[in-house]
PLY file of the C-alpha trace (Angstrom):
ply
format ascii 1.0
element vertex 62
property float x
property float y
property float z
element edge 61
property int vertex1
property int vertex2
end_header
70.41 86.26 112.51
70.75 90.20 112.22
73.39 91.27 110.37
74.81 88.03 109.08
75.92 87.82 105.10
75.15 83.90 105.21
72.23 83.49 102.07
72.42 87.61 101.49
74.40 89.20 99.06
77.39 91.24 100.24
77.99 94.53 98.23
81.95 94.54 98.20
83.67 98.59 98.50
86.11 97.65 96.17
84.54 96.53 92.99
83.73 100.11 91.88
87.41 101.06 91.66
88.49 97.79 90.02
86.12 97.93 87.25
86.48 101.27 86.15
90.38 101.09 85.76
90.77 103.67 89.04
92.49 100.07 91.39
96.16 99.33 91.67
97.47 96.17 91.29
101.32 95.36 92.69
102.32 94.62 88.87
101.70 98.35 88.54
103.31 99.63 91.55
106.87 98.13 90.47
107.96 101.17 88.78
107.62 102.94 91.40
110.76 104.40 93.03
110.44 103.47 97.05
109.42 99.68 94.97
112.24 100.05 92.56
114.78 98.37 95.01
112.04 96.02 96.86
113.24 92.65 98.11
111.80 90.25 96.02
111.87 86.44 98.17
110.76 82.29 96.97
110.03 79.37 98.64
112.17 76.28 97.76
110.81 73.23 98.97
112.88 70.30 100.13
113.43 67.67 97.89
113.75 65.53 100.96
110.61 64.95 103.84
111.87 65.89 107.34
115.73 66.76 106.60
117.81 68.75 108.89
119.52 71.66 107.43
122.84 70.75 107.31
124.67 74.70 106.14
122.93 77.09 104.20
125.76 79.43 101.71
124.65 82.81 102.02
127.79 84.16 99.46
125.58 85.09 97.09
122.78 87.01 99.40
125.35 89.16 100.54
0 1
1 2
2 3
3 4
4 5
5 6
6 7
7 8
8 9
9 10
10 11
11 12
12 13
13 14
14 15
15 16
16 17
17 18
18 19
19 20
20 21
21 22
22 23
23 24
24 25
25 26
26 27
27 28
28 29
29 30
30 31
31 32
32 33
33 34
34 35
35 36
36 37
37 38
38 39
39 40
40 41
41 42
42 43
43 44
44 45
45 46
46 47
47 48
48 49
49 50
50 51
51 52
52 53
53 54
54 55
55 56
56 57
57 58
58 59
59 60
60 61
């Protein structure tokens, strides 16, 4: 096949960057100020398979 990466290797654009400290990572983007007041969100999983939501209190999000 032309052009297919299967058994060749792939040079990858972004290595260069990373490796010679000149790459951002998110950790270092979070004292930035448009990051300073960024939403920051978890996933809770259920304790229980296939339950319906019975409420959810949103006092404290607001």
């Amino acid at each position: 096949m032309a052009g297919s990466i299967l058994g060749n290797r792939v040079q990858r654009k972004e290595d260069p960057k990373f490796l010679t400290t000149g790459g951002v990572y998110v950790d270092d983007m979070l004292n930035e100020p448009l990051l300073a007041n960024a939403l920051h969100a978890t996933y809770v999983r259920s304790t229980v398979a296939h339950a319906n939501i019975g409420s959810i209190d949103t006092a404290d999000a607001l």
